[in-house]
C-alpha beads as a LAMMPS data file, in Angstrom:
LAMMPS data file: protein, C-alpha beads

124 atoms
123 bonds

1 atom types
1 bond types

-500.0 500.0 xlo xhi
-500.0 500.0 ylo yhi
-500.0 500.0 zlo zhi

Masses

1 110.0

Atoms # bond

1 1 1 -262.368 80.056 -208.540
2 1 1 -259.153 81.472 -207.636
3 1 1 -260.890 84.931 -206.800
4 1 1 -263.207 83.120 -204.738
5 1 1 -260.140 81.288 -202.597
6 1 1 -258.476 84.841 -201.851
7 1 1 -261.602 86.331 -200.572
8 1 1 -262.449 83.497 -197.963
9 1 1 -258.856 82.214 -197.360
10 1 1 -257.004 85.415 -196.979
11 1 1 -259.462 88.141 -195.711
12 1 1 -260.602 88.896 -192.527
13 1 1 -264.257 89.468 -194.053
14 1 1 -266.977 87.509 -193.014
15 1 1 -270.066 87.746 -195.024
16 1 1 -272.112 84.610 -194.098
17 1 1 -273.950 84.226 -191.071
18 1 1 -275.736 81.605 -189.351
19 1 1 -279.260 81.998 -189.319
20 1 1 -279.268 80.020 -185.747
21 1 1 -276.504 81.684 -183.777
22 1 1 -275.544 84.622 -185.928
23 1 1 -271.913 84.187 -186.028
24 1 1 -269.921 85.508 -189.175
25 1 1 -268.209 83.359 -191.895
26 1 1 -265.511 83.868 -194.407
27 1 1 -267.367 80.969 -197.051
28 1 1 -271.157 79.608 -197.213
29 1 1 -269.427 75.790 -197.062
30 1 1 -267.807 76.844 -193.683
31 1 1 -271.508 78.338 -192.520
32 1 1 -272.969 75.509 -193.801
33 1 1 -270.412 72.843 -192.103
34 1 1 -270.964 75.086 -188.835
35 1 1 -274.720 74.252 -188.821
36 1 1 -274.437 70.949 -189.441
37 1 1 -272.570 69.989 -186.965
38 1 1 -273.573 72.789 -184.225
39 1 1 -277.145 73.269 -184.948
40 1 1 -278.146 70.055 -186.530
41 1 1 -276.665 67.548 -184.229
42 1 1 -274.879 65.610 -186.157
43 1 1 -272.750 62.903 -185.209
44 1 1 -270.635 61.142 -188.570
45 1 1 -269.220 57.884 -189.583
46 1 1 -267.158 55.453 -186.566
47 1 1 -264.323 57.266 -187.661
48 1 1 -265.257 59.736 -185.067
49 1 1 -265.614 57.439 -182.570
50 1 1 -263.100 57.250 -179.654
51 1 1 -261.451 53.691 -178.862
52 1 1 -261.036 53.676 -175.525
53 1 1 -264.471 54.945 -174.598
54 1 1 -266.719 54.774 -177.504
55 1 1 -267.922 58.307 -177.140
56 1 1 -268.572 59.463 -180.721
57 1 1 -267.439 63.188 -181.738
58 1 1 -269.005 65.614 -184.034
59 1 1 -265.455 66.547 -185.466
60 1 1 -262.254 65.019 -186.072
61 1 1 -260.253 67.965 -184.541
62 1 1 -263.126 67.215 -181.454
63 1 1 -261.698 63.524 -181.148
64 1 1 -258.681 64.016 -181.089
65 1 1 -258.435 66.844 -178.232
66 1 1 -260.855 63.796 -176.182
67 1 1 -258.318 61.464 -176.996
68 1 1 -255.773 63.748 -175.133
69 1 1 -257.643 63.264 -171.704
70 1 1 -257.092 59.322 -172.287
71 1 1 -253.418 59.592 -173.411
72 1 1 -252.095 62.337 -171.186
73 1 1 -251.103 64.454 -174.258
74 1 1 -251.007 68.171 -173.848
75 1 1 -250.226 69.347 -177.373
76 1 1 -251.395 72.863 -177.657
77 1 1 -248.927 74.984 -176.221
78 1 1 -249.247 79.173 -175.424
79 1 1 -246.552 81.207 -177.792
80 1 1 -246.401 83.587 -174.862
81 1 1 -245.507 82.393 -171.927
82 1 1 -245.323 78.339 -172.627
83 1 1 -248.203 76.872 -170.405
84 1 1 -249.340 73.296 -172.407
85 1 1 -252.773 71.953 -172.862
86 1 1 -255.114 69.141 -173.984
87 1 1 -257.466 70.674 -175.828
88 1 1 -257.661 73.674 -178.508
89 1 1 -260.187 75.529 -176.018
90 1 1 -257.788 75.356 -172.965
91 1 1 -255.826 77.108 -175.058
92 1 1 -258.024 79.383 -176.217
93 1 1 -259.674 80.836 -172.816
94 1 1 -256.012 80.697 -171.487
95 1 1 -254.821 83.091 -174.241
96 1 1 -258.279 85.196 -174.153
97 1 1 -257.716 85.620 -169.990
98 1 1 -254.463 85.359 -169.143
99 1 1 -252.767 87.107 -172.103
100 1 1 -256.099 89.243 -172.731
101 1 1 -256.235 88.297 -176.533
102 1 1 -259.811 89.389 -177.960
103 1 1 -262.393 86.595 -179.129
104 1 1 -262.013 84.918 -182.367
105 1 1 -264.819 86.502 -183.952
106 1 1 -264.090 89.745 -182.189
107 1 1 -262.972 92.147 -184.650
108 1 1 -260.053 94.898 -183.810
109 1 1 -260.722 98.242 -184.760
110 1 1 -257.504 99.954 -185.784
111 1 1 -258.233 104.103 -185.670
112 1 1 -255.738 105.780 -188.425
113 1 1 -254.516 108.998 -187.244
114 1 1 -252.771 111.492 -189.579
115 1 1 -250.070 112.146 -188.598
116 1 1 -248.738 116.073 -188.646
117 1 1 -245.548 117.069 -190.421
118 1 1 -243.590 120.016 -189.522
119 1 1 -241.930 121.548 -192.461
120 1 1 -238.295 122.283 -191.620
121 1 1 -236.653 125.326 -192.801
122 1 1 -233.736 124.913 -194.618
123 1 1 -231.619 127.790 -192.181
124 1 1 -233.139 130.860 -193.674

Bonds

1 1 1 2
2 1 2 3
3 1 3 4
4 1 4 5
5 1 5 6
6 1 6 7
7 1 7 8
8 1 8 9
9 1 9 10
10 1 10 11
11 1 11 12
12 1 12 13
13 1 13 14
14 1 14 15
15 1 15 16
16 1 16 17
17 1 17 18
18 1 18 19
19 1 19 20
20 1 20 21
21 1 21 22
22 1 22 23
23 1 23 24
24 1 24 25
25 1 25 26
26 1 26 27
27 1 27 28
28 1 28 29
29 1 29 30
30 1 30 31
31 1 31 32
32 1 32 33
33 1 33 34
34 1 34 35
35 1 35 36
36 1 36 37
37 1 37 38
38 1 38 39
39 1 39 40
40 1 40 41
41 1 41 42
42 1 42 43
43 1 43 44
44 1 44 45
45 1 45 46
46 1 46 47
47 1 47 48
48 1 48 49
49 1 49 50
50 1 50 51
51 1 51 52
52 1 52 53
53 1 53 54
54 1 54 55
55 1 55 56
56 1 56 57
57 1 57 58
58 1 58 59
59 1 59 60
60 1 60 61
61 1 61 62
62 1 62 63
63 1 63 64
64 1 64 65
65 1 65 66
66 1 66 67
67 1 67 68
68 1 68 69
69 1 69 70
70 1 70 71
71 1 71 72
72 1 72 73
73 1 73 74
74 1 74 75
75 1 75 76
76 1 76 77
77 1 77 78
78 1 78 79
79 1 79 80
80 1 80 81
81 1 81 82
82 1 82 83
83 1 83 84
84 1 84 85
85 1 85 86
86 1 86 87
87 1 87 88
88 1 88 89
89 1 89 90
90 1 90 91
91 1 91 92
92 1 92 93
93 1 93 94
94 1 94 95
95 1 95 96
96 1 96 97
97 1 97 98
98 1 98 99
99 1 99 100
100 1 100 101
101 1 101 102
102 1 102 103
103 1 103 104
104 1 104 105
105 1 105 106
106 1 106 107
107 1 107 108
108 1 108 109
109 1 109 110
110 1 110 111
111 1 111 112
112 1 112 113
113 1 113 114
114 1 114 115
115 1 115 116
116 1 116 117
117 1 117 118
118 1 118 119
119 1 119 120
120 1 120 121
121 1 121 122
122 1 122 123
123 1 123 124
């Protein structure tokens, strides 16, 4: 169980993919959740329902960035340079065009380079 946790919670490895779309995930449950609610058009329970329009969400985290546009909040605020925003994805295609941060399911290839050492004679 533990093993399980550090593999999906603390590496960058994505081994499950949706058969729809065929984007990568670190567990089967977050695959599975993924489909559900993007493929399978699934609304829940009234709990995702908003109370000042009555438009129902998908996802909590979906509700409450809708509820921002009612209230006026702008929560989500850039590390770099400060801008605010409403909603997670504001965020998101500000930081991926403005600041030029790669997509989330991008991967960044480091390239190791060996790195040459000059041997120093000792004076003789």
């Amino acid at each position: 169980m533990l093993r399980r946790h550090t593999e999906s919670a603390h590496s960058d490895e994505r081994r499950y993919e949706c058969t729809v779309c065929h984007t990568m995930f670190k567990s089967s449950a977050n695959r599975t959740r993924h489909q559900r609610v993007a493929h399978e058009s699934r609304v829940g329970p009234e709990h995702k329902m908003c109370d000042y329009c009555g438009k129902a969400f998908k996802t909590k985290k979906m509700l409450a960035d809708h509820i921002n546009t009612h209230t006026g909040a702008r929560p989500f605020v850039c590390a770099l340079c400060g801008a605010d925003f409403g909603h997670r994805s504001a965020l998101y295609l500000h930081g991926r065009y403005k600041h030029k941060i790669p997509k989330k399911n991008t991967r960044v290839t480091v390239k190791k380079v060996k790195v040459k050492t000059e041997e120093v004679d000792g004076g003789s």
